[in-house]
DRENMI-921164 format. One line per field, with one value per residue: residue number from 1; residue in one letter; z, y, x of N, C-alpha, C, O, CB in turn. Coordinates in Angstrom, 3 decimals, padded with zeros to 6 digits. Glycine has a CB too. Layout:
N
resi: c(NUM|...)
resn: c(a|...)
n_w: c(Z|...)
n_v: c(Y|...)
n_u: c(X|...)
ca_w: c(Z|...)
ca_v: c(Y|...)
ca_u: c(X|...)
c_w: c(Z|...)
c_v: c(Y|...)
c_u: c(X|...)
o_w: c(Z|...)
o_v: c(Y|...)
o_u: c(X|...)
cb_w: c(Z|...)
cb_v: c(Y|...)
cb_u: c(X|...)
% end
This chain:
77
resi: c(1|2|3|4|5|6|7|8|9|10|11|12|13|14|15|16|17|18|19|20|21|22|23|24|25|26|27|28|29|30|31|32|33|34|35|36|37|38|39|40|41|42|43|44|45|46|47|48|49|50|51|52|53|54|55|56|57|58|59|60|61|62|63|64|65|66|67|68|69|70|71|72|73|74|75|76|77)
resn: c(x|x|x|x|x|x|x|x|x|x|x|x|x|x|x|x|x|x|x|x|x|x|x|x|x|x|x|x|x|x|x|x|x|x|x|x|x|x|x|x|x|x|x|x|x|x|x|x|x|x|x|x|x|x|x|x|x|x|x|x|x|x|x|x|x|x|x|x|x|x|x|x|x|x|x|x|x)
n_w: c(000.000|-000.946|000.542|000.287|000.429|000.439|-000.006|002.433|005.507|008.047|011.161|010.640|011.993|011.771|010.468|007.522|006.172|003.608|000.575|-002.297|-003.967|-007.408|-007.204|-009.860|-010.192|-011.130|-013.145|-013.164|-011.332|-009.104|-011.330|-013.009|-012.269|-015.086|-016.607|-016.245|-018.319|-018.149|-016.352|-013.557|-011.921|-009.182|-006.208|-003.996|-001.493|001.532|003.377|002.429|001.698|004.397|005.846|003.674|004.780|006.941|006.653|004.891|007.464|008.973|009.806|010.037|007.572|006.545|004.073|003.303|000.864|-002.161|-004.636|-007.403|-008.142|-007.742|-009.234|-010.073|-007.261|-007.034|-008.604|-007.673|-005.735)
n_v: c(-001.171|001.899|005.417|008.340|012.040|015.075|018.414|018.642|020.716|020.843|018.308|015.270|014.933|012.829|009.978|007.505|004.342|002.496|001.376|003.296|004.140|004.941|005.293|004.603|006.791|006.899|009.379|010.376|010.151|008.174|005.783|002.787|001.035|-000.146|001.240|003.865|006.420|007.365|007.519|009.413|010.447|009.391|009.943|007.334|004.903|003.596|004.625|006.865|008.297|009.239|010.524|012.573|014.211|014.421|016.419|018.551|019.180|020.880|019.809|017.922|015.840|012.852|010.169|006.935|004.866|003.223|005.520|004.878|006.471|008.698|011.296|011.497|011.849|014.474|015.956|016.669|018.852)
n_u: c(000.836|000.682|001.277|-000.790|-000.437|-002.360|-002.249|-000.626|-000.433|-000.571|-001.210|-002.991|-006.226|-007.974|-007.255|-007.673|-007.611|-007.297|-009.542|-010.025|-012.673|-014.875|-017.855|-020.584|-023.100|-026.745|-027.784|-030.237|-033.464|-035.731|-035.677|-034.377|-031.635|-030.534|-032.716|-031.771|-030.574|-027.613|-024.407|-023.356|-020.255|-018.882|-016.689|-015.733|-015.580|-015.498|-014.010|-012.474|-014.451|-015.612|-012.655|-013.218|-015.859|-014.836|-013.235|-014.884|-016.434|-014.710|-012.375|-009.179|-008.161|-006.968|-005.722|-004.999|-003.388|-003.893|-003.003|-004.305|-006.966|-006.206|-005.625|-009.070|-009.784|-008.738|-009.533|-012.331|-011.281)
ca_w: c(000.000|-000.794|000.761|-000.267|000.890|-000.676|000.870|004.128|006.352|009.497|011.522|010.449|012.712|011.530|009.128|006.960|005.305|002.615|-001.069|-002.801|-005.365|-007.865|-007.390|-010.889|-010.006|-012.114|-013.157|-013.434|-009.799|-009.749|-012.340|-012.116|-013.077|-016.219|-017.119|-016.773|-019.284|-018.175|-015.020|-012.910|-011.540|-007.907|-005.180|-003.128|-000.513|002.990|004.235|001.691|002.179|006.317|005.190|002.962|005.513|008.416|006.007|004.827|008.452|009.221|010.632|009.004|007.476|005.589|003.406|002.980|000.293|-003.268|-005.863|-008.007|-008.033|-006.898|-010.238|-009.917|-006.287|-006.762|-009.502|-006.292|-005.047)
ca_v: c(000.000|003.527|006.897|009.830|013.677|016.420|020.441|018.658|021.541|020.398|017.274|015.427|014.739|011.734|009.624|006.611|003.489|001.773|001.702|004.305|003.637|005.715|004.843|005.200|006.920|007.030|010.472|010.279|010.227|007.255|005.089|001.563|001.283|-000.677|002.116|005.149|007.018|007.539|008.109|010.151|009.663|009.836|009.843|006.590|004.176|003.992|005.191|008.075|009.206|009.253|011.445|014.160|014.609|015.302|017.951|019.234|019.488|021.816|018.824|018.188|014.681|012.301|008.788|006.201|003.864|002.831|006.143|004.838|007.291|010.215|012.435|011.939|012.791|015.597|016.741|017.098|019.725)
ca_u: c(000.000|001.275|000.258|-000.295|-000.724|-002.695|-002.049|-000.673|000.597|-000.651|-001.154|-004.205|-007.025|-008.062|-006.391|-008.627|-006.892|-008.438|-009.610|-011.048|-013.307|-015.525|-019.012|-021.269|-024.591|-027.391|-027.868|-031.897|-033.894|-036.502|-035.396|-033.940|-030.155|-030.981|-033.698|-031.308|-029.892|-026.719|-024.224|-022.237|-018.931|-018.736|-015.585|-016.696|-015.014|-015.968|-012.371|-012.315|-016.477|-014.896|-012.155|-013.946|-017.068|-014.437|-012.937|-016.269|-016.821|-013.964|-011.305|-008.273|-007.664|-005.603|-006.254|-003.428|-004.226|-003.526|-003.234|-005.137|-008.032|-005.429|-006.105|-009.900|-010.448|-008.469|-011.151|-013.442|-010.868)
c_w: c(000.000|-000.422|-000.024|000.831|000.485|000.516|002.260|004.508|007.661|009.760|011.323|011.732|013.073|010.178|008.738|006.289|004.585|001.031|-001.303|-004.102|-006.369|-008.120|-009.179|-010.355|-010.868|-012.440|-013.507|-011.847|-010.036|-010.929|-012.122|-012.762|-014.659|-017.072|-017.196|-017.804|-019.382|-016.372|-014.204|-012.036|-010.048|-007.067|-004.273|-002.273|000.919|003.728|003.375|001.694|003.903|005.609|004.919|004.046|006.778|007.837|005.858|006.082|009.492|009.389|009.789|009.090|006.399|005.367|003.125|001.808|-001.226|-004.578|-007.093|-009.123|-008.163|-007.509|-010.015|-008.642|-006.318|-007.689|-008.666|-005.632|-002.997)
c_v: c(001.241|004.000|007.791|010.842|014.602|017.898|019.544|019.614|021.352|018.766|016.527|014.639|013.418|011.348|008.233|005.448|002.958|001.978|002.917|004.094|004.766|004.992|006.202|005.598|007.690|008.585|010.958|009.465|008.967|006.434|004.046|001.628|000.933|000.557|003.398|005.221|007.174|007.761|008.911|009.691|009.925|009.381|008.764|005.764|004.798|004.836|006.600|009.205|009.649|010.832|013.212|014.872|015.305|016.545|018.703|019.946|020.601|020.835|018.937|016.164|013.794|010.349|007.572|005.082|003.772|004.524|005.953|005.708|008.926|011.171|012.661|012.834|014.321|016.562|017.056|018.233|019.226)
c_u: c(000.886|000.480|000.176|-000.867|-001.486|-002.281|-001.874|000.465|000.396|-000.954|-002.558|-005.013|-007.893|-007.549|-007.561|-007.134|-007.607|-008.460|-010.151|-011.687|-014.768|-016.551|-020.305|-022.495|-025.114|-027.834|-029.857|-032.521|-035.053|-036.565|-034.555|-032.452|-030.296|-031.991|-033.178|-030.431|-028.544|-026.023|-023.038|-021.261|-018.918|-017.504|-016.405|-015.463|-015.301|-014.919|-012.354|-013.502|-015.903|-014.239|-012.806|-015.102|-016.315|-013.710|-013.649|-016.745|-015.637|-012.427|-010.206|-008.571|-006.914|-006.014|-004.700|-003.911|-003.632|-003.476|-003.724|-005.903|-007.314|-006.096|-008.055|-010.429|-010.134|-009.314|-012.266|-012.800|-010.863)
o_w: c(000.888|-000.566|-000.943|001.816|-000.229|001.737|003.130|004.189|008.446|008.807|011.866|012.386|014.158|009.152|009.659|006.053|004.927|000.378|-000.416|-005.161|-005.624|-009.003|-009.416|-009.955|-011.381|-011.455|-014.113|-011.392|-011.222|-011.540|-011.102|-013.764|-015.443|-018.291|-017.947|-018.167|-020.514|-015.399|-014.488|-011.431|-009.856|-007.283|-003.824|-002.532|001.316|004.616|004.128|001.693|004.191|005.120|005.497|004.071|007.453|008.496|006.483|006.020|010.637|009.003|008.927|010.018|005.453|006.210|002.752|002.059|-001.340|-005.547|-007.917|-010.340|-008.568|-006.946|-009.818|-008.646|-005.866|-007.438|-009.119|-004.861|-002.164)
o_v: c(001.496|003.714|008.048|010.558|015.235|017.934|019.614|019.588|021.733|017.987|017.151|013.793|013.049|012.017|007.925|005.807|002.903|002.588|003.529|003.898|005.284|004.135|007.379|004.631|008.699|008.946|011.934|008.417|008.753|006.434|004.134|002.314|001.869|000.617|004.204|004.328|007.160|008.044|008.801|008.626|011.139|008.195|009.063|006.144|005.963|005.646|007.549|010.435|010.835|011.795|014.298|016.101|016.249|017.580|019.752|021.030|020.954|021.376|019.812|015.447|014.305|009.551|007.847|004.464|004.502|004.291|006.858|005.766|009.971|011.877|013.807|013.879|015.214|017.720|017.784|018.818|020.038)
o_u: c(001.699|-000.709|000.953|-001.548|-000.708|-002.127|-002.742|001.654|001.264|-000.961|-003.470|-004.404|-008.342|-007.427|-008.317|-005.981|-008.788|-007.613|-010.747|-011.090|-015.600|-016.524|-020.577|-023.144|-024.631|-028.479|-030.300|-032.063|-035.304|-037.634|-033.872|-032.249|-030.141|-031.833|-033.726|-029.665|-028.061|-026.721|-021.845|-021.389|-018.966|-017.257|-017.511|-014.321|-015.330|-015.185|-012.133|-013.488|-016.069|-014.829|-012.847|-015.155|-016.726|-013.609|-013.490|-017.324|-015.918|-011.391|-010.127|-008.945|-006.314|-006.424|-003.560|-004.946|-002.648|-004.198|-003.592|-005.726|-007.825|-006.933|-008.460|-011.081|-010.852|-009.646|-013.149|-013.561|-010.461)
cb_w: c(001.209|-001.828|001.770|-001.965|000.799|-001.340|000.929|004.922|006.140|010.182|012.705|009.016|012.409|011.776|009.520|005.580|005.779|003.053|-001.932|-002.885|-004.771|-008.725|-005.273|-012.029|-008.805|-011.946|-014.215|-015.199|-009.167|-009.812|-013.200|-012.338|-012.400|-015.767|-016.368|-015.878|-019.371|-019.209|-014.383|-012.295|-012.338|-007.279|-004.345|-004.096|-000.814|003.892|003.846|000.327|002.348|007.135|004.100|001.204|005.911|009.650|004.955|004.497|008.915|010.536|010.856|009.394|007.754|006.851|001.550|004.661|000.399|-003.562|-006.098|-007.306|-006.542|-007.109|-012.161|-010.222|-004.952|-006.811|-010.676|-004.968|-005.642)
cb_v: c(-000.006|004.397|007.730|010.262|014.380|016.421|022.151|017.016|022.997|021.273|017.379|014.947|015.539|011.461|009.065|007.594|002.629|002.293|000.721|005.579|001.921|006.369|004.918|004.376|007.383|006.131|010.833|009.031|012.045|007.682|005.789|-000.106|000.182|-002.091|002.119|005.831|007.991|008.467|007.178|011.021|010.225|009.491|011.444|005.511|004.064|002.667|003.920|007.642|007.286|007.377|010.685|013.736|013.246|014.372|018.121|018.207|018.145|022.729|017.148|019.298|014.232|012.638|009.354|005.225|004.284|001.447|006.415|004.615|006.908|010.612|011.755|011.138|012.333|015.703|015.644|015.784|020.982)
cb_u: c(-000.954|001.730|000.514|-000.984|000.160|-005.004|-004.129|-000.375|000.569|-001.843|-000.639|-004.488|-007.523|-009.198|-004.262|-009.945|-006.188|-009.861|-010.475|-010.456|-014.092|-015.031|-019.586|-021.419|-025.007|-028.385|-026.621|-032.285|-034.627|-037.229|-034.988|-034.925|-028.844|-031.769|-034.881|-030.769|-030.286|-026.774|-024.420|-022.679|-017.447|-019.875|-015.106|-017.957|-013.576|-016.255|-010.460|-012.070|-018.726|-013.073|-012.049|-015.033|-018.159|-013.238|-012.535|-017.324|-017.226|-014.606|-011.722|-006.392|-008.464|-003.588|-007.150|-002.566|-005.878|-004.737|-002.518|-005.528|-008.861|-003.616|-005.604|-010.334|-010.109|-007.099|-012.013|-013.671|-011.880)
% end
């Protein structure tokens, strides 16, 4: 497993390990997967959803895990 960092200047608050994975969701509300049109890309993994929500929420935090994904999450800013 590699880590990584993004803007770390301080110590983080909580840290996550794990995958990160880009969940497809259907871009049409009431409709069955098979029945939509098309879908959107979403930032997903339980360790990485952790993460972003304690940032969102002011915290500081930090993901250790496969780069992979790196370039997309960072398309979430």
């Amino acid at each position: 497993m590699i880590s990584f960092v993004i803007n770390s200047t301080t110590s983080a608050q909580v840290v996550t390990f794990g995958e990160t994975l880009i969940d497809f969701v259907p871009n049409e509300a009431d409709v069955s997967l098979a029945e939509s049109p098309g879908f959107i890309k979403a930032v997903g993994g339980a360790p990485t959803n952790v993460a972003c929500v304690v940032t969102k929420l002011g915290g500081s935090s930090a993901c250790v895990g496969k780069p992979s994904c790196l370039f997309e999450i960072l398309s979430y800013g």
